[in-house]
Predicted model as a PDB file, atoms N, CA, C, CB and O in Angstrom, pLDDT in the B-factor column:
MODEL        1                                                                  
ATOM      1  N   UNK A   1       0.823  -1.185   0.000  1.00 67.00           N  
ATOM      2  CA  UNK A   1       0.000   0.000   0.000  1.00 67.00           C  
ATOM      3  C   UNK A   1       0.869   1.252   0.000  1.00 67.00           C  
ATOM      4  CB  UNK A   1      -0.937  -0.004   1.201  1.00 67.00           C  
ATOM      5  O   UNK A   1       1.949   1.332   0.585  1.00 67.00           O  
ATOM      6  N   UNK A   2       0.261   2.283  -0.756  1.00 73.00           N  
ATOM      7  CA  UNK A   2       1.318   3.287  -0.811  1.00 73.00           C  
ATOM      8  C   UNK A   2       0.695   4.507   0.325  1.00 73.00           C  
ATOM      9  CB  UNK A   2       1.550   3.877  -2.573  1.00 73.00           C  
ATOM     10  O   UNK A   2      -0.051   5.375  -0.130  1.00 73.00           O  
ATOM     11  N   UNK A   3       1.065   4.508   1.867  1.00 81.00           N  
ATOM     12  CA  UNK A   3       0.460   5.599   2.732  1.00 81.00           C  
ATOM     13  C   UNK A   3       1.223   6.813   2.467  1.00 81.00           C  
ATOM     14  CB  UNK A   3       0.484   5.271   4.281  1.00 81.00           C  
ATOM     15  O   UNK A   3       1.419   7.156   3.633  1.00 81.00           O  
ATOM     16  N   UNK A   4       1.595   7.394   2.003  1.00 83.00           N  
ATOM     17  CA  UNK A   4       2.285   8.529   1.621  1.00 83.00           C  
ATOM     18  C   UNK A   4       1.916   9.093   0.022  1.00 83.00           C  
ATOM     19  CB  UNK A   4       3.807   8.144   1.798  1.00 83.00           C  
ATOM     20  O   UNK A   4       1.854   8.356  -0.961  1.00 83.00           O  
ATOM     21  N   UNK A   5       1.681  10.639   0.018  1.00 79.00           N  
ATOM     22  CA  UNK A   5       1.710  11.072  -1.445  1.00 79.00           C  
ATOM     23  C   UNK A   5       3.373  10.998  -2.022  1.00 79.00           C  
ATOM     24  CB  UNK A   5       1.036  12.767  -1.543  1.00 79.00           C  
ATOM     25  O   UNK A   5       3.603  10.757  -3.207  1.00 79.00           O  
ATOM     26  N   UNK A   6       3.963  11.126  -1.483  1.00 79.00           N  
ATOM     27  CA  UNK A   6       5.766  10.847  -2.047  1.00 79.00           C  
ATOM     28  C   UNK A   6       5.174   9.521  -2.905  1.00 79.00           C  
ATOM     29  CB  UNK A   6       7.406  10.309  -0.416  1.00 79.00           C  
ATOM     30  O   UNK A   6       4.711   9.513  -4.046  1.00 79.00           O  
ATOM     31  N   UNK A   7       5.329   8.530  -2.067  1.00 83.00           N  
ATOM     32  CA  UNK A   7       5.397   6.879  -2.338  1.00 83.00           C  
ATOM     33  C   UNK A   7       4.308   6.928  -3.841  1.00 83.00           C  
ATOM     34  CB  UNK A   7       4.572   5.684  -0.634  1.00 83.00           C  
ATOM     35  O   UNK A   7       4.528   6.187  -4.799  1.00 83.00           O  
ATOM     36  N   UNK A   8       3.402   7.706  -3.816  1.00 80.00           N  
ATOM     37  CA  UNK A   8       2.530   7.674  -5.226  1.00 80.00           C  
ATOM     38  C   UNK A   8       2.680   8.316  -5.994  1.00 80.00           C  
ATOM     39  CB  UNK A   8       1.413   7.822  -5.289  1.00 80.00           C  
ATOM     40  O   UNK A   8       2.334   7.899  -7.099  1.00 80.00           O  
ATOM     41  N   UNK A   9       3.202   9.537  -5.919  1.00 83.00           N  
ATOM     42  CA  UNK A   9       4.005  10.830  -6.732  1.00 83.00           C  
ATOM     43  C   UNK A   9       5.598   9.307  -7.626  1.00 83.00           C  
ATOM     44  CB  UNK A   9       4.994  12.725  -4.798  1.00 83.00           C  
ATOM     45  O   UNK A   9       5.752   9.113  -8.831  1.00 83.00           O  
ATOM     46  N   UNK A  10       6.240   8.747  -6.710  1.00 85.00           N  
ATOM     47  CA  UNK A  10       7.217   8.100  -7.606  1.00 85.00           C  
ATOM     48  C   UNK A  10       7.122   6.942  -8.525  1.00 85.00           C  
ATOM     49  CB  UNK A  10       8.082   7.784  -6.922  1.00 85.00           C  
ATOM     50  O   UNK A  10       7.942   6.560  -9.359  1.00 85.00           O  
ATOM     51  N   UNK A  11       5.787   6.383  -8.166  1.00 88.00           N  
ATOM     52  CA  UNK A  11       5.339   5.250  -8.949  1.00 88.00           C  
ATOM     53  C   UNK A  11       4.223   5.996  -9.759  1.00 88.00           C  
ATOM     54  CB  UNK A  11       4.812   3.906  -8.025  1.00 88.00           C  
ATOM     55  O   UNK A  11       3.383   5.229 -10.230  1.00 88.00           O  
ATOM     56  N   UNK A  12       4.065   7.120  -9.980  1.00 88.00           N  
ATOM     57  CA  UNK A  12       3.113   7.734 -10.637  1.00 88.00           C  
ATOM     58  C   UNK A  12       3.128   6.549 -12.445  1.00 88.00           C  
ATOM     59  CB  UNK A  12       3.665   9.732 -10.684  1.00 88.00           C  
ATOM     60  O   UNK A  12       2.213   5.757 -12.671  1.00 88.00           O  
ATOM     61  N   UNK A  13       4.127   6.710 -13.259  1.00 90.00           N  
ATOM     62  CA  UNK A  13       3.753   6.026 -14.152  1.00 90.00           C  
ATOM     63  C   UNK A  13       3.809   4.645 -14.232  1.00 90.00           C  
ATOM     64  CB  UNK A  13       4.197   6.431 -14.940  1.00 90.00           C  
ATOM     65  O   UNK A  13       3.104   4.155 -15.114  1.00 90.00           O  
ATOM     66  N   UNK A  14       4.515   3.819 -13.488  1.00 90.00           N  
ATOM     67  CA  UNK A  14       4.397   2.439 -12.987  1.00 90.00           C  
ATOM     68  C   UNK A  14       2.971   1.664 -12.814  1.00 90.00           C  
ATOM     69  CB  UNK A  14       5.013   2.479 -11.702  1.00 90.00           C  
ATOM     70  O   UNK A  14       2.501   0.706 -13.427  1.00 90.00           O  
ATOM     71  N   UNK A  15       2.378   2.595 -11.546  1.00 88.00           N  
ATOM     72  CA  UNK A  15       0.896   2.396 -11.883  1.00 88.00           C  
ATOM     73  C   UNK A  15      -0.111   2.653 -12.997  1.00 88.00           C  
ATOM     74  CB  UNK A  15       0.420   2.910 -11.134  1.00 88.00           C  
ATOM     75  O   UNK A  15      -1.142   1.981 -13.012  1.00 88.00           O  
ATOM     76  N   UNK A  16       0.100   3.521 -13.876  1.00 91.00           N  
ATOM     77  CA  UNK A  16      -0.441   3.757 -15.197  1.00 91.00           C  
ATOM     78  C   UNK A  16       0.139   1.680 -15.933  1.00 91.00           C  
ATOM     79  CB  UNK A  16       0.637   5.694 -16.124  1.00 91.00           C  
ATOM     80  O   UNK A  16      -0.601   0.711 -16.099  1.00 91.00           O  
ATOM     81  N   UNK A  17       1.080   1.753 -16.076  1.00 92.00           N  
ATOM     82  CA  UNK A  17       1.777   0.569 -16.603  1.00 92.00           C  
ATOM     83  C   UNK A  17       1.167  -0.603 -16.192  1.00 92.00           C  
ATOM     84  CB  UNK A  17       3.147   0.509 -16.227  1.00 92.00           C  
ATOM     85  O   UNK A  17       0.486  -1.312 -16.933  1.00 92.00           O  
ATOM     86  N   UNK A  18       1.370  -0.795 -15.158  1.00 91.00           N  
ATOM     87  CA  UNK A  18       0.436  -2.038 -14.231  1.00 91.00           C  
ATOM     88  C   UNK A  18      -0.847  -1.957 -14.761  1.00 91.00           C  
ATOM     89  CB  UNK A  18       0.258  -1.807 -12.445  1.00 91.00           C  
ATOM     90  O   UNK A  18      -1.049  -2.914 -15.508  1.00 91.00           O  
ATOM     91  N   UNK A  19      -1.727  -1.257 -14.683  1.00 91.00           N  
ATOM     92  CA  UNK A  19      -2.992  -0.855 -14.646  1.00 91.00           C  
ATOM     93  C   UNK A  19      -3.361  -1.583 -16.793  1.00 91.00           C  
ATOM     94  CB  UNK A  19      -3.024   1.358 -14.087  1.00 91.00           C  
ATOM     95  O   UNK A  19      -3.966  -2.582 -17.183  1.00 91.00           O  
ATOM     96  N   UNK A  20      -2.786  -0.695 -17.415  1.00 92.00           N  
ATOM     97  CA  UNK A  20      -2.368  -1.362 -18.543  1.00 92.00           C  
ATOM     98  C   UNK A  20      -2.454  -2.363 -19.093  1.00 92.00           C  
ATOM     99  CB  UNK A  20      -1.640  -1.390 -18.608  1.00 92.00           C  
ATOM    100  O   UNK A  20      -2.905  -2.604 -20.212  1.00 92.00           O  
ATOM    101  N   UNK A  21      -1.919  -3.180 -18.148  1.00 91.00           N  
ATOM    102  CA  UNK A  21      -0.798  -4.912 -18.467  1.00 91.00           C  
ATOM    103  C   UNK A  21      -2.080  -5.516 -17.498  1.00 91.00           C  
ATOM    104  CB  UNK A  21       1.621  -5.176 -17.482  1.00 91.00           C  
ATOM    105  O   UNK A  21      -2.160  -6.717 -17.758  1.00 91.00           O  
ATOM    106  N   UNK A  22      -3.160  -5.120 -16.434  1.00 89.00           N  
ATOM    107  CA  UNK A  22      -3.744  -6.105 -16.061  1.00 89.00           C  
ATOM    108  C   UNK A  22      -3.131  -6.959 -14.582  1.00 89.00           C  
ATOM    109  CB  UNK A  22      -3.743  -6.840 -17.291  1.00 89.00           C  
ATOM    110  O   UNK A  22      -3.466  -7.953 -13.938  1.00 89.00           O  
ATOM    111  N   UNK A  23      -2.224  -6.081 -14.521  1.00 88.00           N  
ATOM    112  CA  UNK A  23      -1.527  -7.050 -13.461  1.00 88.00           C  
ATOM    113  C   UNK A  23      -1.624  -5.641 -11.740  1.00 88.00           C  
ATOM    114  CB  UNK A  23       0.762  -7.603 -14.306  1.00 88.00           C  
ATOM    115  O   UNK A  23      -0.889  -5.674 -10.753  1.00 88.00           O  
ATOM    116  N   UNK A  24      -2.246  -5.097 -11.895  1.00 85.00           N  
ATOM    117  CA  UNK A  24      -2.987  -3.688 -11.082  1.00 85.00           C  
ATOM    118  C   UNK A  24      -4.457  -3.590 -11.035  1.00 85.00           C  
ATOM    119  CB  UNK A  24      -2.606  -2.265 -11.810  1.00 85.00           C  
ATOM    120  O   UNK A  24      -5.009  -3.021 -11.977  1.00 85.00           O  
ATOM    121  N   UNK A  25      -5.318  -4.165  -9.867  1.00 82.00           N  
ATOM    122  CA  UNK A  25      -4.832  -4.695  -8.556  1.00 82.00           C  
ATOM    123  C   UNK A  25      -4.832  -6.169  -8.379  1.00 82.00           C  
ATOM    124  CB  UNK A  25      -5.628  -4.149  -7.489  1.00 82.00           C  
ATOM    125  O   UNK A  25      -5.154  -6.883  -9.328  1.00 82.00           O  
ATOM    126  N   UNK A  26      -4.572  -6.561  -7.498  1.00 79.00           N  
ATOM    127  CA  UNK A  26      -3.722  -7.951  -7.814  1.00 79.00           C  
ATOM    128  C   UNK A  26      -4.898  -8.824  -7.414  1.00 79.00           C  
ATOM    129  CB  UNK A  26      -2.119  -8.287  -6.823  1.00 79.00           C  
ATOM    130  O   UNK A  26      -5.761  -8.660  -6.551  1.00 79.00           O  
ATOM    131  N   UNK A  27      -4.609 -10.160  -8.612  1.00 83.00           N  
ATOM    132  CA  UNK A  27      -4.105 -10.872  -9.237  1.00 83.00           C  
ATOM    133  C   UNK A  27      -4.007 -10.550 -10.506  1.00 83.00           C  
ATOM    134  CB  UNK A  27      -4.515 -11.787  -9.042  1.00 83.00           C  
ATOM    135  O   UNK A  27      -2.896 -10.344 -10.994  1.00 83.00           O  
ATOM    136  N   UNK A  28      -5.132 -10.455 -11.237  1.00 84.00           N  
ATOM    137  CA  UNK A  28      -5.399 -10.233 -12.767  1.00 84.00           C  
ATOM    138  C   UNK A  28      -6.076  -8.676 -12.695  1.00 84.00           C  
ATOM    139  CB  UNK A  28      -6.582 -11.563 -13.520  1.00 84.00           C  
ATOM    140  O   UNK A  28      -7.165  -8.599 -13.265  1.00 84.00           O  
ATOM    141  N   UNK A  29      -5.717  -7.778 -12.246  1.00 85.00           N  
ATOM    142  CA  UNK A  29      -6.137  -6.565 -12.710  1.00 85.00           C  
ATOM    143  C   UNK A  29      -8.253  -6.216 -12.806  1.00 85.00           C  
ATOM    144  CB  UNK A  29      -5.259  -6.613 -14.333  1.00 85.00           C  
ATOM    145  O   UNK A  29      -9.213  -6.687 -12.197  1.00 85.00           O  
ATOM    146  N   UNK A  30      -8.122  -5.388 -13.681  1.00 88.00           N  
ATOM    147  CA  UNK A  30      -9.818  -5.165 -13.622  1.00 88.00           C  
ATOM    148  C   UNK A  30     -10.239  -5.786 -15.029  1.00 88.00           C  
ATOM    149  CB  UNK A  30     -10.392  -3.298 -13.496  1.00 88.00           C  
ATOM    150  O   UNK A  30      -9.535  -5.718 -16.037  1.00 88.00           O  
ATOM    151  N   UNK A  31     -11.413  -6.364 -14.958  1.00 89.00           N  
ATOM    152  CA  UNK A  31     -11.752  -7.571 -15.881  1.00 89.00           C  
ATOM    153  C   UNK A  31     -12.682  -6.621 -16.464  1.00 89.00           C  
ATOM    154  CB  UNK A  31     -12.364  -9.156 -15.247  1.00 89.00           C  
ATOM    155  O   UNK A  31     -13.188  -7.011 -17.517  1.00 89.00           O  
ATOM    156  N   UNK A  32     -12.959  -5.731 -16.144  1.00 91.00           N  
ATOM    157  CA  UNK A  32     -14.039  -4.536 -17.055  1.00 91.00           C  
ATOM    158  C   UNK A  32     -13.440  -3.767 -17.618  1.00 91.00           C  
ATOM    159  CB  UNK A  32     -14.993  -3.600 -16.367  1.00 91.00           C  
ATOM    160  O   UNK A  32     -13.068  -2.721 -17.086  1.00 91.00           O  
ATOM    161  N   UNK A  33     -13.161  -4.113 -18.970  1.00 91.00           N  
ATOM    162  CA  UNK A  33     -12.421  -2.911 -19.753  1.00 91.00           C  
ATOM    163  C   UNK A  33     -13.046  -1.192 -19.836  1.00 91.00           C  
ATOM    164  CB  UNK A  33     -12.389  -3.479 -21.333  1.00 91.00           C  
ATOM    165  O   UNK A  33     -12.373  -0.223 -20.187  1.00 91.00           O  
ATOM    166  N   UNK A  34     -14.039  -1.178 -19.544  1.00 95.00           N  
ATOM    167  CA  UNK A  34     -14.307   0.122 -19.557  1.00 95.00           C  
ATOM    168  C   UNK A  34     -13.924   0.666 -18.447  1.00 95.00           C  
ATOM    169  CB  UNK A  34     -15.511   0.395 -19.789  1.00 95.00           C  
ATOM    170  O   UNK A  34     -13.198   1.658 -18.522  1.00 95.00           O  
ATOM    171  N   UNK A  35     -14.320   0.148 -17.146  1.00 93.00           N  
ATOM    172  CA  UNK A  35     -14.101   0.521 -15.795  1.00 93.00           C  
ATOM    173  C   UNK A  35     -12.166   0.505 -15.795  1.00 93.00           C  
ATOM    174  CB  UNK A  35     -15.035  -0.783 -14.605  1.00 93.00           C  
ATOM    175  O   UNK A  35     -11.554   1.388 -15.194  1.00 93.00           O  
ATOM    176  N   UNK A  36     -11.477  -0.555 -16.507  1.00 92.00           N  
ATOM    177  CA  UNK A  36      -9.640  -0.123 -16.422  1.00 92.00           C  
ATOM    178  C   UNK A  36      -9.638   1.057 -17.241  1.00 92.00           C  
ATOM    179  CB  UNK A  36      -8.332  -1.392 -17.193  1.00 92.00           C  
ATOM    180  O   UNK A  36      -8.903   1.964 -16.850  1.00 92.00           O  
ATOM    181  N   UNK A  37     -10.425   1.280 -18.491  1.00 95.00           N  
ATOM    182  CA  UNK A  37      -9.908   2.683 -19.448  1.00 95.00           C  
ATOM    183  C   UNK A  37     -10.060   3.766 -18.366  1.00 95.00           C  
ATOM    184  CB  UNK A  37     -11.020   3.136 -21.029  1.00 95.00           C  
ATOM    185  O   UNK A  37      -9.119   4.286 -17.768  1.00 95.00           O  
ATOM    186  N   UNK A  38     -11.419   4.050 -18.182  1.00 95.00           N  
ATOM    187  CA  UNK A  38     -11.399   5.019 -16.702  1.00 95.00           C  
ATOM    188  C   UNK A  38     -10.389   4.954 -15.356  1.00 95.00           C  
ATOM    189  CB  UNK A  38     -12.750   4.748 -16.017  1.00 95.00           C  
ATOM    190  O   UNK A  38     -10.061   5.948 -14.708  1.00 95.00           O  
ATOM    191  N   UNK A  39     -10.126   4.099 -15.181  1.00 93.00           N  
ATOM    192  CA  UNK A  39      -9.054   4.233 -14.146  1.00 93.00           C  
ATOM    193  C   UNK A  39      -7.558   4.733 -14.519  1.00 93.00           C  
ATOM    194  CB  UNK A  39      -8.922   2.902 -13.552  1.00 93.00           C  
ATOM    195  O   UNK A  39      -6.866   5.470 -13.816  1.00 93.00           O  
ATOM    196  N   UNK A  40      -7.097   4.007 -16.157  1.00 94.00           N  
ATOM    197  CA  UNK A  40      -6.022   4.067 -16.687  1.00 94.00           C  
ATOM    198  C   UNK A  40      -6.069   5.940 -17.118  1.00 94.00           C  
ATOM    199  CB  UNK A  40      -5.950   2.804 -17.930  1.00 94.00           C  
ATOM    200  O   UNK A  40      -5.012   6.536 -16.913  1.00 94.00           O  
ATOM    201  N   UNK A  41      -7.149   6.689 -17.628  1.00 96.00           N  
ATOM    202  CA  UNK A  41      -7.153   8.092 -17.583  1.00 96.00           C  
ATOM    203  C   UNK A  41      -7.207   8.840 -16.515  1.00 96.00           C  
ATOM    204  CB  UNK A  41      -7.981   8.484 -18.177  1.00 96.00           C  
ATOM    205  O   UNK A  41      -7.156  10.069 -16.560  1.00 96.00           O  
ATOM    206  N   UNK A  42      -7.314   8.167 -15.469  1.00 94.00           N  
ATOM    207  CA  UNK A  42      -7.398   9.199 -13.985  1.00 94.00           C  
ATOM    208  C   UNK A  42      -5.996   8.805 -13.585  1.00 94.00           C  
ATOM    209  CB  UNK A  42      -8.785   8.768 -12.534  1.00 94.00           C  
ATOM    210  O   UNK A  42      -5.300   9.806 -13.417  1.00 94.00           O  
ATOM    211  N   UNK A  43      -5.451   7.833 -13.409  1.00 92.00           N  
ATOM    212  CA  UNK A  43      -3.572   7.458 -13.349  1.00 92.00           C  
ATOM    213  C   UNK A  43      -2.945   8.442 -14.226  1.00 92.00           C  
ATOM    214  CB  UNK A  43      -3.001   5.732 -14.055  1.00 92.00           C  
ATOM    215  O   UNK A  43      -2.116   9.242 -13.793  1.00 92.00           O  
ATOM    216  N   UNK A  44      -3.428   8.397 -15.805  1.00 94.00           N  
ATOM    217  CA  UNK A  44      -2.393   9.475 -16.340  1.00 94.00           C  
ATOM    218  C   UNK A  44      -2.625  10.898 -15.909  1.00 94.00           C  
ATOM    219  CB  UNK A  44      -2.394   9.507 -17.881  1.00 94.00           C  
ATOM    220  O   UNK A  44      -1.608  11.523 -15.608  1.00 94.00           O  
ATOM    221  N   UNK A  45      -3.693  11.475 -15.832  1.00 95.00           N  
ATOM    222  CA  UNK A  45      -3.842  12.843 -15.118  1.00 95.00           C  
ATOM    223  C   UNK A  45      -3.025  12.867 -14.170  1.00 95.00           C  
ATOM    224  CB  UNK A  45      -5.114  13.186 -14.571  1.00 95.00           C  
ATOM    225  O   UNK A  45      -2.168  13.749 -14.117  1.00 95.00           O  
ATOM    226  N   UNK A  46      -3.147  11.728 -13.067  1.00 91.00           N  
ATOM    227  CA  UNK A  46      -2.276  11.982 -12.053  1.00 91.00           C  
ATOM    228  C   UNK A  46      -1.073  12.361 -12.209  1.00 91.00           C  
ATOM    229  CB  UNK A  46      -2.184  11.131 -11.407  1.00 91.00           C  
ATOM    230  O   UNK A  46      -0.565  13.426 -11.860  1.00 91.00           O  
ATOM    231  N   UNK A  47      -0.379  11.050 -13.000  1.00 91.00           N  
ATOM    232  CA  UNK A  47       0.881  11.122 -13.634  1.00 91.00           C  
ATOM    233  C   UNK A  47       1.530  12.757 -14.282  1.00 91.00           C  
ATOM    234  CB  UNK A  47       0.668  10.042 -14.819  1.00 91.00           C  
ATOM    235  O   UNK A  47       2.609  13.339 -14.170  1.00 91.00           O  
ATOM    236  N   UNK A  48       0.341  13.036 -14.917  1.00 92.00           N  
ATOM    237  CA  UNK A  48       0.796  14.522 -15.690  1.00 92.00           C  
ATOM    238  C   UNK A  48       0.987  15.614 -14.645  1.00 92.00           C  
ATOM    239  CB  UNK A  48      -0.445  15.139 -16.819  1.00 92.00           C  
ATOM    240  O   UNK A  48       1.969  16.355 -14.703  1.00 92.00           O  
ATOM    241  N   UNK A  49       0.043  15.730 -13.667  1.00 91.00           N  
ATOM    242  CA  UNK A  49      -0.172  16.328 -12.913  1.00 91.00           C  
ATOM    243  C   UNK A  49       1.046  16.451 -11.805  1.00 91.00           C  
ATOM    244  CB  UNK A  49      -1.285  15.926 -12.644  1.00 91.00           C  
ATOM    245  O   UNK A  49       1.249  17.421 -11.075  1.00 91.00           O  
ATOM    246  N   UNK A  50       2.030  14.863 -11.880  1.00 88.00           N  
ATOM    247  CA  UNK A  50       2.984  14.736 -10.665  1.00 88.00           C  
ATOM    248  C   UNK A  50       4.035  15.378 -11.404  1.00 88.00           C  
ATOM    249  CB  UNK A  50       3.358  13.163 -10.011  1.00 88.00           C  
ATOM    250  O   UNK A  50       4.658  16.214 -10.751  1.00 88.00           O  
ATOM    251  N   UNK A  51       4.590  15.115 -13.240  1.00 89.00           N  
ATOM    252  CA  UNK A  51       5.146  15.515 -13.279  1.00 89.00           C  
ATOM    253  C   UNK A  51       5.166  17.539 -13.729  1.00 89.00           C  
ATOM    254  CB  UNK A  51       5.509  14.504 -13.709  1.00 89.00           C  
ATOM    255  O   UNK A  51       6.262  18.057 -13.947  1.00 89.00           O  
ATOM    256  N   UNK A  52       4.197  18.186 -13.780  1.00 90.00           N  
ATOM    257  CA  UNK A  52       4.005  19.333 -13.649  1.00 90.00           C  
ATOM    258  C   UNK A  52       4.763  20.003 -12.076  1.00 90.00           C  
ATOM    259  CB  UNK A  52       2.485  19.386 -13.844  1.00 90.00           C  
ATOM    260  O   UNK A  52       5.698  20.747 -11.780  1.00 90.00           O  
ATOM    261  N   UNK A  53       3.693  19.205 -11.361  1.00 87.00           N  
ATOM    262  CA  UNK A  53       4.678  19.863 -10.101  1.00 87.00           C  
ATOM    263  C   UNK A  53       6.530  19.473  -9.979  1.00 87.00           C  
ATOM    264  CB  UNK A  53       3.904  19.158  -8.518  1.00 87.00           C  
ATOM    265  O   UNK A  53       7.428  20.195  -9.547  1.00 87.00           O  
ATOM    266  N   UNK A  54       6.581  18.468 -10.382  1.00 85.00           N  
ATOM    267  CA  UNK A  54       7.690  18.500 -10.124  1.00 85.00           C  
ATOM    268  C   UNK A  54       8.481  19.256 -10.827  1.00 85.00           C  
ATOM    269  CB  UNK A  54       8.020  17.536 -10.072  1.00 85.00           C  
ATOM    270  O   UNK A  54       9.564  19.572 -10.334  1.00 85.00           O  
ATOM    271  N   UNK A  55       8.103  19.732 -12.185  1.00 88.00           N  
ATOM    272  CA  UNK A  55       8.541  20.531 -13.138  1.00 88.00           C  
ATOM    273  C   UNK A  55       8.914  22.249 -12.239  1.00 88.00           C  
ATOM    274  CB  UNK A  55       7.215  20.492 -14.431  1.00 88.00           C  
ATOM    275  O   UNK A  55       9.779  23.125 -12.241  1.00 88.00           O  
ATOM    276  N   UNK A  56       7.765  21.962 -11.648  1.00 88.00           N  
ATOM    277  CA  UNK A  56       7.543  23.513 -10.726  1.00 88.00           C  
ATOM    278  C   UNK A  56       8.548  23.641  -9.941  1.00 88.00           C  
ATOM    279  CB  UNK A  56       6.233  23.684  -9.702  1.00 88.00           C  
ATOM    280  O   UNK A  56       9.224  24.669  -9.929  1.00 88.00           O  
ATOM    281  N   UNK A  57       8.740  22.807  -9.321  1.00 84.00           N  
ATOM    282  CA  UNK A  57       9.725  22.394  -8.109  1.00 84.00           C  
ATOM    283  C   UNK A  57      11.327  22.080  -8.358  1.00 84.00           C  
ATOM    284  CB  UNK A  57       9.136  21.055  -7.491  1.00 84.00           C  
ATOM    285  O   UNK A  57      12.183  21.841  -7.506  1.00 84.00           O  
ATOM    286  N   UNK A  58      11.475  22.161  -9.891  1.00 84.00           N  
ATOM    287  CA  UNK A  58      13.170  21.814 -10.553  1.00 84.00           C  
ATOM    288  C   UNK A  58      13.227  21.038  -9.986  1.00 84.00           C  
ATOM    289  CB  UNK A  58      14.515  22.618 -10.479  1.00 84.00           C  
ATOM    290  O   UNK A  58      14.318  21.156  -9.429  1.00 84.00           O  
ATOM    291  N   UNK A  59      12.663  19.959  -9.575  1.00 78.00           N  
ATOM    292  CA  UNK A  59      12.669  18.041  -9.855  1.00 78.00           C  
ATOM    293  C   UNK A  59      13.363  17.697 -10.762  1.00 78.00           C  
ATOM    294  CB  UNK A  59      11.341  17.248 -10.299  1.00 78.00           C  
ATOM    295  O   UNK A  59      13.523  18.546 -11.639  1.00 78.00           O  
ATOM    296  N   UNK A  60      14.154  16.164 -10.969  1.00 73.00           N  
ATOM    297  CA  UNK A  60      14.101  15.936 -11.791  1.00 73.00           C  
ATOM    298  C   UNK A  60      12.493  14.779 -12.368  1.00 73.00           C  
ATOM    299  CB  UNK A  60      15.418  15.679 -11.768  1.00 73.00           C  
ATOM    300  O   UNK A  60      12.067  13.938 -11.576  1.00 73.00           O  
ATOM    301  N   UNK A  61      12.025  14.909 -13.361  1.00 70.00           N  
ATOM    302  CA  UNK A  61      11.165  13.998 -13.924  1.00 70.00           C  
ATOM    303  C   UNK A  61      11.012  12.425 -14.378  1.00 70.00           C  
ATOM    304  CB  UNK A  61      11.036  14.509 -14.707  1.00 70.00           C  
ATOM    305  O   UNK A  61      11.458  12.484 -15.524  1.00 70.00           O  
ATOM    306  N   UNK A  62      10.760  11.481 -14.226  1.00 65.00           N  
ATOM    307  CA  UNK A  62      10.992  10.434 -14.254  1.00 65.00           C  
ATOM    308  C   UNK A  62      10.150   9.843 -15.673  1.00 65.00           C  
ATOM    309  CB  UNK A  62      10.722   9.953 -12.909  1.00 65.00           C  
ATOM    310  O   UNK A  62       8.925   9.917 -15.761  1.00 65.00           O  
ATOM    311  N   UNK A  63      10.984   9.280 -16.701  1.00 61.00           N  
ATOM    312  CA  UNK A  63      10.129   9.329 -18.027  1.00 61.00           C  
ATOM    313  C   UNK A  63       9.581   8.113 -17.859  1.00 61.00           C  
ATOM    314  CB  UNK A  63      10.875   9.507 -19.492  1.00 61.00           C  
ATOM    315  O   UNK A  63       9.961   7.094 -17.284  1.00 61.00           O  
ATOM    316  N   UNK A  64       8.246   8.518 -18.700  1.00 55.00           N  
ATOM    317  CA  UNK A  64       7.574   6.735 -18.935  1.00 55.00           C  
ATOM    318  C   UNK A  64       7.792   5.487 -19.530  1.00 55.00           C  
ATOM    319  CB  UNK A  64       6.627   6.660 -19.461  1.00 55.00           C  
ATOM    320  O   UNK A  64       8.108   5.358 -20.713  1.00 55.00           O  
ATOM    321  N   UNK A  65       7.590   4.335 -18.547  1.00 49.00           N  
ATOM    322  CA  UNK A  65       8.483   3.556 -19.293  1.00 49.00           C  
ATOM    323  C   UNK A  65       7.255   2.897 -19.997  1.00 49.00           C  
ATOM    324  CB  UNK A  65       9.621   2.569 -18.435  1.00 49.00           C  
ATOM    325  O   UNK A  65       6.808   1.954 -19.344  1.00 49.00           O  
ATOM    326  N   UNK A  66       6.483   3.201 -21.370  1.00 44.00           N  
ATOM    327  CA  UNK A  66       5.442   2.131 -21.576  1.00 44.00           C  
ATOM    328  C   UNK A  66       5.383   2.435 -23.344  1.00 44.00           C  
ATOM    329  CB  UNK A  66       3.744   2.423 -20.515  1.00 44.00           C  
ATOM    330  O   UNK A  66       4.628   1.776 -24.058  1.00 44.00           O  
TER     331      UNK A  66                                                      
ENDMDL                                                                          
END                                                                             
């Protein structure tokens, strides 16, 4: 479980990835493809959104691996 926004801010696109591949949340992911497309567009917002701030913040950015 990720209790921290850090811990979800760094797996920001990992979870997009997982989510993806079916293998997010565990065992086999979400078996409703409409209900994963909706989840997989609220992950990338996030994602965009983590790396904006960090952009703000002279972070460095972590590219997607997918």
């Amino acid at each position: 479980m990720l209790s921290y926004p850090n811990q979800a801010l760094s797996l920001q696109h990992e979870t997009v990835r997982q989510i993806k591949e079916k293998r997010m949340p565990p065992p086999a992911g979400i078996f409703d493809d409409q209900e994963r497309q909706q989840l997989i567009e609220l992950a990338q917002t996030f994602a965009q959104a983590g790396d904006q701030a960090l952009a703000y913040e002279g972070e460095k950015i972590t590219s997607e691996k997918n």
